[in-house]
N, CA, C and O of each residue as an XYZ file, in Angstrom:
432
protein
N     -12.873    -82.156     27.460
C     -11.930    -81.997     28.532
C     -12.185    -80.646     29.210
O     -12.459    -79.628     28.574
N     -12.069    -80.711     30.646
C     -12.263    -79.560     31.156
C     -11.075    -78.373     31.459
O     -10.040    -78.835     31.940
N     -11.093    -77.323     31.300
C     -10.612    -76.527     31.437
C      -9.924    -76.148     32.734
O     -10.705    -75.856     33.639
N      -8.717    -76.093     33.003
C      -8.421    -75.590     34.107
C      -7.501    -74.557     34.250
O      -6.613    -74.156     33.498
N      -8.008    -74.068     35.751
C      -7.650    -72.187     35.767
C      -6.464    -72.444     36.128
O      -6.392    -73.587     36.579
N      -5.185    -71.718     36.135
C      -3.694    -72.104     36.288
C      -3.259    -70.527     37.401
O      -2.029    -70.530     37.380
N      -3.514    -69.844     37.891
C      -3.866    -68.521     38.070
C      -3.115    -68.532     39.287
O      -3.642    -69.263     40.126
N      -1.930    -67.901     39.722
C      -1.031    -67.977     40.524
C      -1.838    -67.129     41.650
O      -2.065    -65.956     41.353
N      -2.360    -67.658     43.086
C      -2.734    -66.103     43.586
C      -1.245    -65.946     44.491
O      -0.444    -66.879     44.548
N      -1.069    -64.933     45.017
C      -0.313    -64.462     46.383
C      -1.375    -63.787     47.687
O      -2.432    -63.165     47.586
N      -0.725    -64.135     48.694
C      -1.632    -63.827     49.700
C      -0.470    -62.748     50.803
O      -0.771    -62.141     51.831
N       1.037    -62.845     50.018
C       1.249    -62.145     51.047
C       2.005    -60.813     49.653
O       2.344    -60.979     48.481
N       1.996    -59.618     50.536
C       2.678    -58.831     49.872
C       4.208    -58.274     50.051
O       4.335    -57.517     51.013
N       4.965    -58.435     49.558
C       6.486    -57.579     49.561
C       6.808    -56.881     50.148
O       6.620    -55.761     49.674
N       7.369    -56.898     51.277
C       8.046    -55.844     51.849
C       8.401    -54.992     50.758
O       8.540    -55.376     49.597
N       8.541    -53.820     51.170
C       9.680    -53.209     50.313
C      10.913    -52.745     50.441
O      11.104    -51.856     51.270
N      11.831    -53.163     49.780
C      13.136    -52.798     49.982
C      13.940    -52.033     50.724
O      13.872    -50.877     50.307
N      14.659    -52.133     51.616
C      15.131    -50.632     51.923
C      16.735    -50.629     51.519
O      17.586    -51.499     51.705
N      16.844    -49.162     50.818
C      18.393    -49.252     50.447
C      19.358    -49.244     50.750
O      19.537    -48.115     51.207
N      20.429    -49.916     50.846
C      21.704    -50.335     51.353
C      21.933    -48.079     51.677
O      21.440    -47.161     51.022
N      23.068    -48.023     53.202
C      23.569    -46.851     53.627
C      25.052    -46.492     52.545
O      26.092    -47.149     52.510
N      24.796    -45.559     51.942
C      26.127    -46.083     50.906
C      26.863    -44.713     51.997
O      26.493    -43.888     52.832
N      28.037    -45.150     51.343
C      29.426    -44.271     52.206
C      29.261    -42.775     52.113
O      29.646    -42.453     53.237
N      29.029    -41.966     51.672
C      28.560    -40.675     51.919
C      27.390    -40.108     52.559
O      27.139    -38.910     52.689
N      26.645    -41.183     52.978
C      25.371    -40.785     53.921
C      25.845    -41.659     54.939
O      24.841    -42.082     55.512
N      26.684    -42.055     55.358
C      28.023    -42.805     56.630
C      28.516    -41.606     57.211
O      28.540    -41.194     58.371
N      28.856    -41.201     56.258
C      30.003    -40.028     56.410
C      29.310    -38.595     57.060
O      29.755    -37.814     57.902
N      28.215    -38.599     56.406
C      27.363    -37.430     57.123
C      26.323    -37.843     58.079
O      25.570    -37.062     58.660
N      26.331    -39.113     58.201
C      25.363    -39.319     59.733
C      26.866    -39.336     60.862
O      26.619    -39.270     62.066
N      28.003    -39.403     60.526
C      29.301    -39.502     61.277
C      29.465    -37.587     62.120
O      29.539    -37.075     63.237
N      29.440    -37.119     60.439
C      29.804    -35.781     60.947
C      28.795    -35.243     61.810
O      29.085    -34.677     62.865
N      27.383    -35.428     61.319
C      25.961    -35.253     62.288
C      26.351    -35.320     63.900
O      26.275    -34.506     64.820
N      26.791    -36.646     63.790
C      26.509    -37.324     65.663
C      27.866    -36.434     66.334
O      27.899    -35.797     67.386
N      28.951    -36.647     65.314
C      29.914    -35.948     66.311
C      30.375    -34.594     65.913
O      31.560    -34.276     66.009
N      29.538    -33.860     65.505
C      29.708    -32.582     64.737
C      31.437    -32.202     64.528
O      31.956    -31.233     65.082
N      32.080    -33.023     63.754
C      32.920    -32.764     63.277
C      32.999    -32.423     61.660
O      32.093    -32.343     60.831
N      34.697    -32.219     61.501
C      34.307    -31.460     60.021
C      34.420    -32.380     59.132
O      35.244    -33.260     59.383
N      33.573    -32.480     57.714
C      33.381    -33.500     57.001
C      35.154    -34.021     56.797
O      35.434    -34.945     57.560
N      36.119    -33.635     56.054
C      36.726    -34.679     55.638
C      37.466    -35.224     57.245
O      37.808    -36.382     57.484
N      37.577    -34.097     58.154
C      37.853    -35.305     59.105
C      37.106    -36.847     59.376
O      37.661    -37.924     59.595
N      35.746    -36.553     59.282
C      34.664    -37.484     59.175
C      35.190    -38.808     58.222
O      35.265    -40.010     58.474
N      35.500    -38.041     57.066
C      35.599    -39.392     56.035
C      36.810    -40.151     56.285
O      36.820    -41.382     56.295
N      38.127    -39.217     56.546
C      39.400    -40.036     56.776
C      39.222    -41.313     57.221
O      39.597    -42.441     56.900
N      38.160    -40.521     58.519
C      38.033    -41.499     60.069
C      37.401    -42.982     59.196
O      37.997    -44.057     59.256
N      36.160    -42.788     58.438
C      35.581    -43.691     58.068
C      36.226    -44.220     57.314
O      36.532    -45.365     57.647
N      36.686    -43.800     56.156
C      37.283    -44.834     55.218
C      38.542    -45.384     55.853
O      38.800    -46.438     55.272
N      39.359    -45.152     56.709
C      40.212    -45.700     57.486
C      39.371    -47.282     57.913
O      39.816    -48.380     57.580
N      38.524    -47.141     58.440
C      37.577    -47.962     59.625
C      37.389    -48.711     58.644
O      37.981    -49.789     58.711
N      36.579    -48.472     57.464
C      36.025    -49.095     56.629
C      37.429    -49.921     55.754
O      37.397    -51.135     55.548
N      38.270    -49.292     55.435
C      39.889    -50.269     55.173
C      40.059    -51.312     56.009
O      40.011    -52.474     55.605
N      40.291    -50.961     57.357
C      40.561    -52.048     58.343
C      39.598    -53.257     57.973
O      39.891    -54.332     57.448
N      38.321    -52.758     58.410
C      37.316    -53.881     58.209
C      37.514    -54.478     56.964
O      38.018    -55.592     57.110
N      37.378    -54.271     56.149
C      37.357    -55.016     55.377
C      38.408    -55.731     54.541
O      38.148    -56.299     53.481
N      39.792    -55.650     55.178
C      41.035    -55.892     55.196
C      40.941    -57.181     56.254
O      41.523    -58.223     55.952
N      40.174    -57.080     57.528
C      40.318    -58.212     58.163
C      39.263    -59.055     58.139
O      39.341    -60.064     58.841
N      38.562    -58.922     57.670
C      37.065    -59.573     57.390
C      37.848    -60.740     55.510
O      37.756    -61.941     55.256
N      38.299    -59.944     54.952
C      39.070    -60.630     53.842
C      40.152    -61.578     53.672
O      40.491    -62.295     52.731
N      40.749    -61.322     55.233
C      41.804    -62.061     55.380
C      41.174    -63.544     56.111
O      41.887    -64.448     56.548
N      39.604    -63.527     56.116
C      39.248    -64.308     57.629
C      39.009    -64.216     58.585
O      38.157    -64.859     59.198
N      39.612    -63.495     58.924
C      39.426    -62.785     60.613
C      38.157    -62.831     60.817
O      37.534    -62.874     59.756
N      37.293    -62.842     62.060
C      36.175    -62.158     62.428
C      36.674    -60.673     62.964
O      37.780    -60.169     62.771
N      35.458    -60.063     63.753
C      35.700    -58.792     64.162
C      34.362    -58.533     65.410
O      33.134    -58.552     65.331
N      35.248    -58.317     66.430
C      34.147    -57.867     67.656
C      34.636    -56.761     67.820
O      35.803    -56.449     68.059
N      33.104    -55.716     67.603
C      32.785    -54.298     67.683
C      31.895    -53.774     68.165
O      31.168    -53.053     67.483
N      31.580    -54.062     70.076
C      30.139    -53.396     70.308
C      30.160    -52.066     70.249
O      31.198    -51.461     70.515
N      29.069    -51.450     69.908
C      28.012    -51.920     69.752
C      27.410    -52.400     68.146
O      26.247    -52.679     67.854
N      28.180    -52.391     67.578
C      28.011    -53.257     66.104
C      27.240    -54.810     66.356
O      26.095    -55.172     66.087
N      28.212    -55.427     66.889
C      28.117    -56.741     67.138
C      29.860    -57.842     66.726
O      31.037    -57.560     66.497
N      29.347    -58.625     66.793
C      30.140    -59.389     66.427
C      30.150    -60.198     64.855
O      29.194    -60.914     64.558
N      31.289    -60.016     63.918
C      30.835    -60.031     62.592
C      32.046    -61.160     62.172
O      33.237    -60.897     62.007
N      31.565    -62.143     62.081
C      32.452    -63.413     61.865
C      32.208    -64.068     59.993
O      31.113    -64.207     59.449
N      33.463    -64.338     59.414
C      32.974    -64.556     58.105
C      32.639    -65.873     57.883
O      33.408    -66.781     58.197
N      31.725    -66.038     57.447
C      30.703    -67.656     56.840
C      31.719    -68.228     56.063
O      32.372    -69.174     56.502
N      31.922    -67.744     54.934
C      32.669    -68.502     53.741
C      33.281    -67.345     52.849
O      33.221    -66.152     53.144
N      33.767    -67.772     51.923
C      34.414    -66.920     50.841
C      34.722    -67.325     49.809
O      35.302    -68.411     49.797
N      34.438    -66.553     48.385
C      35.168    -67.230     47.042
C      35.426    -65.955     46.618
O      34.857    -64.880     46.805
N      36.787    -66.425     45.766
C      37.340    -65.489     45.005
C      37.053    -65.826     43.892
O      37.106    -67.033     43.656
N      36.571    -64.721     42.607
C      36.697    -64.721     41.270
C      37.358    -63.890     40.906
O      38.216    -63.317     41.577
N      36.999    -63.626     39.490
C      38.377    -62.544     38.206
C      38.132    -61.729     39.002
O      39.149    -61.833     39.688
N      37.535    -60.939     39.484
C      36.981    -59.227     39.336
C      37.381    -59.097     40.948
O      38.177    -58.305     41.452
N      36.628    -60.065     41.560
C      36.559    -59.470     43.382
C      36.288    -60.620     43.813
O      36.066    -61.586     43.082
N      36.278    -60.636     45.287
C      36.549    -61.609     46.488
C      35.220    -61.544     47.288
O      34.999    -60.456     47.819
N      34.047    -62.792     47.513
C      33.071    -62.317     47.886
C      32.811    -62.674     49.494
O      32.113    -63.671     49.309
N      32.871    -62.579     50.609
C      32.913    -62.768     51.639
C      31.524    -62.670     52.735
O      31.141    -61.720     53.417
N      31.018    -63.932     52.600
C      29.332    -63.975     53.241
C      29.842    -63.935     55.198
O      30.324    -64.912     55.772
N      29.572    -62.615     55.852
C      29.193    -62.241     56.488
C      28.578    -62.520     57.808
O      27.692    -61.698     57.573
N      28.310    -62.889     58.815
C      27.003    -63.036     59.399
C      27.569    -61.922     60.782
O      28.651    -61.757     61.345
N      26.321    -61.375     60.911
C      26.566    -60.489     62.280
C      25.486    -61.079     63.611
O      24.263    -61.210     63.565
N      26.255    -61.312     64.556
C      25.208    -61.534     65.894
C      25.360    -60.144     66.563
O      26.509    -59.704     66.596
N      24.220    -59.269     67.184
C      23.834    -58.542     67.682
C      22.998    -58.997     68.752
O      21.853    -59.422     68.591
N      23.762    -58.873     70.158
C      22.606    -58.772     71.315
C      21.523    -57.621     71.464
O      21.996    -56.530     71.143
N      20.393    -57.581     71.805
C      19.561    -56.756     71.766
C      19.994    -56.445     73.401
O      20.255    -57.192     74.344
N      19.933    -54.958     73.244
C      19.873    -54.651     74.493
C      21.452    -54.741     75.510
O      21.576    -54.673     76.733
N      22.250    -54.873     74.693
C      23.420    -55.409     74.607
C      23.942    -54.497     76.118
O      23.395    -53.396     76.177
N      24.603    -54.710     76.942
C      24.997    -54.954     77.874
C      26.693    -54.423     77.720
O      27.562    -55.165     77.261
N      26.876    -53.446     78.048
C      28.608    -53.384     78.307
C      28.811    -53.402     79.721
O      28.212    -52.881     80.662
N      29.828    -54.148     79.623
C      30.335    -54.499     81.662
C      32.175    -53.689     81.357
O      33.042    -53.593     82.225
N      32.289    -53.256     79.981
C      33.551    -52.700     80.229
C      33.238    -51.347     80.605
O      32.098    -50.924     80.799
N      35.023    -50.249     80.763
C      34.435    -49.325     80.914
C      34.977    -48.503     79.843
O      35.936    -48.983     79.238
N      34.495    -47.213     79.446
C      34.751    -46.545     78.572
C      36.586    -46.130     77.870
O      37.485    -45.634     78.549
N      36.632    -46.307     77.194
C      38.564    -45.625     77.249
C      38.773    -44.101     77.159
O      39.913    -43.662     77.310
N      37.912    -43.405     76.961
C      37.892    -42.273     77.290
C      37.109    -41.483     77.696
O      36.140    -41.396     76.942
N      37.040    -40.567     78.928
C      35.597    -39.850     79.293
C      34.745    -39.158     79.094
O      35.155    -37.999     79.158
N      33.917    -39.201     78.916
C      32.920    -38.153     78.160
C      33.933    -36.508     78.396
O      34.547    -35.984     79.325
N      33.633    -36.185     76.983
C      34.396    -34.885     76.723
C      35.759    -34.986     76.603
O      36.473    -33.993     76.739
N      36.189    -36.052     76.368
C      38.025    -36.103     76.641
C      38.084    -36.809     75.257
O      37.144    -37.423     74.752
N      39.379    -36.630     74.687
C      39.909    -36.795     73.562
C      40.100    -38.293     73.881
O      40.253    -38.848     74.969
N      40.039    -38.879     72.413
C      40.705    -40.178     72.826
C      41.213    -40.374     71.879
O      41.911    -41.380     71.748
């Protein structure tokens, strides 16, 4: 009987990973852009980051340009946590026809 080679090849290679932005490098690309002071920075975010994910849990979608629009797929709850699949549409090049709510340099 003849022998045969079983020898898996691959032809393509792996991206490699890139790592999820965890909340303290949020927080300091936040304070970066708007040179404010860090815990003002974080309030702001973890506030934002409550909301979202307070209404994203309840069902809700959420339209946020320039984010996109982030509508939830499905959801199951187990013991521990509530898992909520996501999907975001992003226009490229995205287009605002509104106008700003506050003017450059003005508090809002």
């Amino acid at each position: 009987m003849e022998k045969i080679d079983m020898t898996v090849v691959t032809t393509k290679e792996a991206a490699p990973a890139v790592p999820p932005m965890k909340k303290k490098e949020l927080i300091d690309a936040v304070v970066a852009k708007l040179d404010m002071k860090k815990p003002d920075a974080k309030a702001a975010v973890e506030a934002v980051l409550e909301i979202l994910g307070d209404t994203l849990a309840s069902g809700q979608g959420v339209n946020v340009p320039p984010l996109g629009k982030l509508m939830v797929k499905n959801m199951k709850s187990g013991a521990n946590a509530t898992v909520v699949n996501v999907r975001l549409r992003k226009n490229s090049g995205e287009k605002s026809d509104q106008k700003a709510l506050a003017a450059t340099g003005e508090d809002s």
